[in-house]
Backbone atoms as SQL, in Angstrom:
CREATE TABLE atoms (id INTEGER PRIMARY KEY, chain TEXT, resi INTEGER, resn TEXT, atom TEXT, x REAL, y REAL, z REAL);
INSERT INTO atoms VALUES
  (1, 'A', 1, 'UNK', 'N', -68.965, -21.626, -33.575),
  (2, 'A', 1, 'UNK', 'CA', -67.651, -22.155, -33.922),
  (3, 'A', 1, 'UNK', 'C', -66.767, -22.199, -32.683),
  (4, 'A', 2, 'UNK', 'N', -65.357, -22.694, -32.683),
  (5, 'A', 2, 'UNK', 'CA', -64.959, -23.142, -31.757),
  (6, 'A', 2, 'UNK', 'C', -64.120, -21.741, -31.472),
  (7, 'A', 3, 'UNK', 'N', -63.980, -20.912, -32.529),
  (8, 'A', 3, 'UNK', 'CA', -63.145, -19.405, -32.471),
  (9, 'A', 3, 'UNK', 'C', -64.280, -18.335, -31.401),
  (10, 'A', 4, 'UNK', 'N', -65.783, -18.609, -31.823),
  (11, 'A', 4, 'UNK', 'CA', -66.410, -17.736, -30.781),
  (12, 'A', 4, 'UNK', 'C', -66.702, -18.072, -29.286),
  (13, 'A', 5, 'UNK', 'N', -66.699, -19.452, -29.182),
  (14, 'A', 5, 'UNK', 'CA', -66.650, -20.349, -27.956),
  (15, 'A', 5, 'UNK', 'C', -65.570, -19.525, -27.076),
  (16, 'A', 6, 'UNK', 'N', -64.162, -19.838, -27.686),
  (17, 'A', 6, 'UNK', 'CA', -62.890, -19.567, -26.825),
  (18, 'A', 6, 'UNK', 'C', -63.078, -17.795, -26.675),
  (19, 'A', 7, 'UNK', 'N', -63.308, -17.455, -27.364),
  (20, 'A', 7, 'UNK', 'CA', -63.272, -15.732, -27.358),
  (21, 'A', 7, 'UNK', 'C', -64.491, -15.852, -26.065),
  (22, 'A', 8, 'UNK', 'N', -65.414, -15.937, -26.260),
  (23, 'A', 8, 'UNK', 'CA', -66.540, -15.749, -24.921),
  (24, 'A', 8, 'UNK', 'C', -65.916, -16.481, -23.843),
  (25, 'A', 9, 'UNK', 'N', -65.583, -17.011, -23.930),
  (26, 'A', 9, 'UNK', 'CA', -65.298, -17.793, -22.871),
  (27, 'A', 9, 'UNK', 'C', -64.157, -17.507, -22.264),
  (28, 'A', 10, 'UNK', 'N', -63.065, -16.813, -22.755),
  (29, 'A', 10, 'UNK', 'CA', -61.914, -15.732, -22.172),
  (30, 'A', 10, 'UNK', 'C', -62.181, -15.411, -21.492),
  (31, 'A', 11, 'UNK', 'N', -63.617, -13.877, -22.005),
  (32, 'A', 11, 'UNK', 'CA', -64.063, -13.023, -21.676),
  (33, 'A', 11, 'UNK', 'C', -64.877, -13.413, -20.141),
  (34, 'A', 12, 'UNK', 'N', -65.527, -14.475, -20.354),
  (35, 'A', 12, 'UNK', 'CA', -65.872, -14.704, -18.940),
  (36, 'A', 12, 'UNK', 'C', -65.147, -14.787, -17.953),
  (37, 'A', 13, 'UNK', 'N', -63.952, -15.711, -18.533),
  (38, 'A', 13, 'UNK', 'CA', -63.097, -16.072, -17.058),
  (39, 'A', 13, 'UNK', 'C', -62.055, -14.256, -16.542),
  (40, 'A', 14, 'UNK', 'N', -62.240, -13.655, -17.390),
  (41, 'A', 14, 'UNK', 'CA', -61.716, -12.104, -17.247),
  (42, 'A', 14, 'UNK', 'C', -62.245, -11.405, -16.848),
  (43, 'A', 15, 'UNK', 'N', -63.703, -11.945, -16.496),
  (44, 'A', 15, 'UNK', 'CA', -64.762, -11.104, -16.261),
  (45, 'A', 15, 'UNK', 'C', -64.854, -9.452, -17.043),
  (46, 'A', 16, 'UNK', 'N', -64.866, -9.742, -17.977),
  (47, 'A', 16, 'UNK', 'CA', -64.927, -8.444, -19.443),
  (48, 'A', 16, 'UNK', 'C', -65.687, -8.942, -20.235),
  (49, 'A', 17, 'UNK', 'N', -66.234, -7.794, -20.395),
  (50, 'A', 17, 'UNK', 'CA', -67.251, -8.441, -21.846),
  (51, 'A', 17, 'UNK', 'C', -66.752, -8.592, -23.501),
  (52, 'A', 18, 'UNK', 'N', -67.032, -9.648, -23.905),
  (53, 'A', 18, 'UNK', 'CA', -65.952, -9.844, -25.298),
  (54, 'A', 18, 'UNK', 'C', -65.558, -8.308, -25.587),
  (55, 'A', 19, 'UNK', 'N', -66.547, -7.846, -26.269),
  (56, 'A', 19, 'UNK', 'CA', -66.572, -6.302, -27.231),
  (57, 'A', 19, 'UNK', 'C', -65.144, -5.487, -26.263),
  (58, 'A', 20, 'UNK', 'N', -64.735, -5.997, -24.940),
  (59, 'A', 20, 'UNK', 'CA', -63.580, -4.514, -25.003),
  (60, 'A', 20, 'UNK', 'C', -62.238, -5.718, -24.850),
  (61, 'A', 21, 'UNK', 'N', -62.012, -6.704, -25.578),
  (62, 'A', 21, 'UNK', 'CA', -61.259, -7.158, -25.943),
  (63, 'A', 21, 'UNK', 'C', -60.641, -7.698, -27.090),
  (64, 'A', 22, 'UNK', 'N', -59.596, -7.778, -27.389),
  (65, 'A', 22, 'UNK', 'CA', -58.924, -8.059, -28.405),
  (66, 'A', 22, 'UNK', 'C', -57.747, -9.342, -28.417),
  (67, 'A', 23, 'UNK', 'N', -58.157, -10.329, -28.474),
  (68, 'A', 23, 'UNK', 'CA', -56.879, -11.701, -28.881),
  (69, 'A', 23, 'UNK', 'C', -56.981, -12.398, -30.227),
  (70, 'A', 24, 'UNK', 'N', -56.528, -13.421, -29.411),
  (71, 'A', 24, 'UNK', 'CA', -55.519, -14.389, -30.558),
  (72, 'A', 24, 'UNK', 'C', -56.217, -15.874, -30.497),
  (73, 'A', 25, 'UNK', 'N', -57.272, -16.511, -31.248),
  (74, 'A', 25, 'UNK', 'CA', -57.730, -17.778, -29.875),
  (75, 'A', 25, 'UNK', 'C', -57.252, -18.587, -31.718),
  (76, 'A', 26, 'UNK', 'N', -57.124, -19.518, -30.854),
  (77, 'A', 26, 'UNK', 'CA', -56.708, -20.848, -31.112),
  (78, 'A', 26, 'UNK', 'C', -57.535, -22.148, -31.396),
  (79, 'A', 27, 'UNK', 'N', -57.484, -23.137, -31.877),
  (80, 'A', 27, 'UNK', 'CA', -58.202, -23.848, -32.600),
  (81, 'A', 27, 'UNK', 'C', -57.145, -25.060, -33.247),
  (82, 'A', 28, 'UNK', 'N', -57.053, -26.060, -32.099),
  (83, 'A', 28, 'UNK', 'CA', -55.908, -27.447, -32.143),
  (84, 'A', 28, 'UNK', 'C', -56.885, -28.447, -32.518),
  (85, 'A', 29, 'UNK', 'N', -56.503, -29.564, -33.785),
  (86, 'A', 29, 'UNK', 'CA', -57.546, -30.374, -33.549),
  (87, 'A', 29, 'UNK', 'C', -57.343, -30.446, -35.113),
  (88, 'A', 30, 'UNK', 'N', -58.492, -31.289, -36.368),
  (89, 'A', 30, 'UNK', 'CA', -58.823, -31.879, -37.362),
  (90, 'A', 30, 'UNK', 'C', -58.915, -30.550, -37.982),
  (91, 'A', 31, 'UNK', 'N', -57.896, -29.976, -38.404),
  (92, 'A', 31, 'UNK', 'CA', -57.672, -28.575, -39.127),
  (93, 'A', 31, 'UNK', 'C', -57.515, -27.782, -38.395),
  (94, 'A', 32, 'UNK', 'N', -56.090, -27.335, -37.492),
  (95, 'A', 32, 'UNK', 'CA', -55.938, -26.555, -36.886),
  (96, 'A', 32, 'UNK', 'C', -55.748, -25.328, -37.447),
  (97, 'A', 33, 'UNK', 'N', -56.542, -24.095, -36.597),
  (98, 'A', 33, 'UNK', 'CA', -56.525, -22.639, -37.151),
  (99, 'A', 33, 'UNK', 'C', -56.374, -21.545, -36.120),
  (100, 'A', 34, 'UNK', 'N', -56.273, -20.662, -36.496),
  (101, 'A', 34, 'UNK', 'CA', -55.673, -19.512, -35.620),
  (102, 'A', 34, 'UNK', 'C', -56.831, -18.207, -36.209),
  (103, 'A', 35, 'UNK', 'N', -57.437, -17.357, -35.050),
  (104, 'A', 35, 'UNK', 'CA', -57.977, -16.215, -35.508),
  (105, 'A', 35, 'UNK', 'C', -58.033, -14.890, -34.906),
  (106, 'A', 36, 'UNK', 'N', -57.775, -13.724, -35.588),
  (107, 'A', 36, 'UNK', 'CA', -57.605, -12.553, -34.747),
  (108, 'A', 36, 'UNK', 'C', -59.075, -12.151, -34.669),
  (109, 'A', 37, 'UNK', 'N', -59.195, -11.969, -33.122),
  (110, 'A', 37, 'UNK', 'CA', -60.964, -11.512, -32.521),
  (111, 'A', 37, 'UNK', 'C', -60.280, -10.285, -31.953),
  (112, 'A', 38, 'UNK', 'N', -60.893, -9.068, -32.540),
  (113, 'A', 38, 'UNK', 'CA', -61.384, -7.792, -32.076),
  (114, 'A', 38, 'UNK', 'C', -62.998, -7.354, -31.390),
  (115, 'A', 39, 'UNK', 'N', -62.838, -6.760, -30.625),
  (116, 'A', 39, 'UNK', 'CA', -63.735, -6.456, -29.974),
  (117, 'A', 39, 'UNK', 'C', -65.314, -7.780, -30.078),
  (118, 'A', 40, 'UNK', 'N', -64.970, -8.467, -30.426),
  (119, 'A', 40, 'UNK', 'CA', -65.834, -9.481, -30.190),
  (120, 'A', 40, 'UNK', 'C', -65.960, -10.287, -31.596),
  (121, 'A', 41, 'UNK', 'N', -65.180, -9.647, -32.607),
  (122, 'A', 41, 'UNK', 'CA', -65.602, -9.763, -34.059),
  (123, 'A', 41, 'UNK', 'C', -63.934, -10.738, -34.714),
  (124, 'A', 42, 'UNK', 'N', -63.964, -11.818, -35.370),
  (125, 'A', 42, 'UNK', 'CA', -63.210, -12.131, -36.222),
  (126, 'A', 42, 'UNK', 'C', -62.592, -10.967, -37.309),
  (127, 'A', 43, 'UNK', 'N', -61.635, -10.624, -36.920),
  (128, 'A', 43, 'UNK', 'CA', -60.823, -9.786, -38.125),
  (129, 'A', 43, 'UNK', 'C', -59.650, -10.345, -39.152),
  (130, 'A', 44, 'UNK', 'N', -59.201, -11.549, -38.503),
  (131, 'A', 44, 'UNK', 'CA', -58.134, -12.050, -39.645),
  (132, 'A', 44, 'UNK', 'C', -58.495, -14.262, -39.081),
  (133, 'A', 45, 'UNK', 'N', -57.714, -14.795, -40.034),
  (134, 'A', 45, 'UNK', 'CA', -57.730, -15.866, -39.559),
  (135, 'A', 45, 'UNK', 'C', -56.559, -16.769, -40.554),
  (136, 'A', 46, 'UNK', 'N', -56.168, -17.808, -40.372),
  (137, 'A', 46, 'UNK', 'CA', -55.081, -18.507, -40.581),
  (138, 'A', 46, 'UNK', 'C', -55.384, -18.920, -41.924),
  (139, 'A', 47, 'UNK', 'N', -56.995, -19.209, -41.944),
  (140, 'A', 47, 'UNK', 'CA', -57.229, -20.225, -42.639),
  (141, 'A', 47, 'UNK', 'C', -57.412, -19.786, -44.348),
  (142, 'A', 48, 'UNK', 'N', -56.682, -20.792, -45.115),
  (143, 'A', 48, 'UNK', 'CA', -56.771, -19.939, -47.042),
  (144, 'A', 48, 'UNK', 'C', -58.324, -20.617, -47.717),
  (145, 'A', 49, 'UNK', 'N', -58.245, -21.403, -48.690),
  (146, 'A', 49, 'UNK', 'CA', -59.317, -21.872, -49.063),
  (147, 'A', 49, 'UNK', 'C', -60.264, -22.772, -48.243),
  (148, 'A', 50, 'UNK', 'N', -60.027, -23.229, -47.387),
  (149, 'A', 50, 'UNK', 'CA', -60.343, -24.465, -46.335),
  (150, 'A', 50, 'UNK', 'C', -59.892, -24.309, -45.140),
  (151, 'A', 51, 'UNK', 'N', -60.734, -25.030, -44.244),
  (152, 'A', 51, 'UNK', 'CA', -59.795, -25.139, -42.875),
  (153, 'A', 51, 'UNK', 'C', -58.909, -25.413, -42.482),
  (154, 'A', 52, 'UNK', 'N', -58.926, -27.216, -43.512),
  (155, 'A', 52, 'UNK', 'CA', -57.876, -27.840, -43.389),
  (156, 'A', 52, 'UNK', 'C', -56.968, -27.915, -44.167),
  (157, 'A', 53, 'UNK', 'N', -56.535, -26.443, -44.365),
  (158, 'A', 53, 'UNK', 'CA', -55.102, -26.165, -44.881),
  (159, 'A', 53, 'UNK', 'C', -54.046, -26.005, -43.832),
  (160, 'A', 54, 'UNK', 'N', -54.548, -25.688, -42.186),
  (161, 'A', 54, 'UNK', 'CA', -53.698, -25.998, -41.159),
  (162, 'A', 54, 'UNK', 'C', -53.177, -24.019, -41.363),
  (163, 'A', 55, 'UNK', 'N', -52.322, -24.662, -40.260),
  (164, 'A', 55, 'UNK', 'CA', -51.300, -23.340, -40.073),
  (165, 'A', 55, 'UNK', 'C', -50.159, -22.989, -40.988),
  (166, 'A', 56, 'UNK', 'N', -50.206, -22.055, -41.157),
  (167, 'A', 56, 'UNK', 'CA', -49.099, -22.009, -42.662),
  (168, 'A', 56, 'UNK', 'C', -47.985, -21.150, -42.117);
């Protein structure tokens, strides 16, 4: 998905490995969504029944 893409891909340019980080990544585009990544893991996310319910 495009939520684990941006999370690894943080982590690279931080040179850290996902697991000792914690953000916020983002997701603009044909159902935009928002998701909280802990230590490498999705813990919350924007999204209700569907994706494309957008940002609420």
């Amino acid at each position: 998905t495009s939520h684990r893409y941006v999370s690894a891909r943080a982590a690279e340019i931080l040179g850290r490995p996902v697991e000792e980080l914690c953000m916020v990544t983002c997701h603009l585009g044909n159902g935009s969504s928002l998701a909280a990544v802990k230590h490498g893991k999705s813990i919350d996310t924007s999204m209700g029944f569907t994706p494309l319910e957008g940002l609420v």
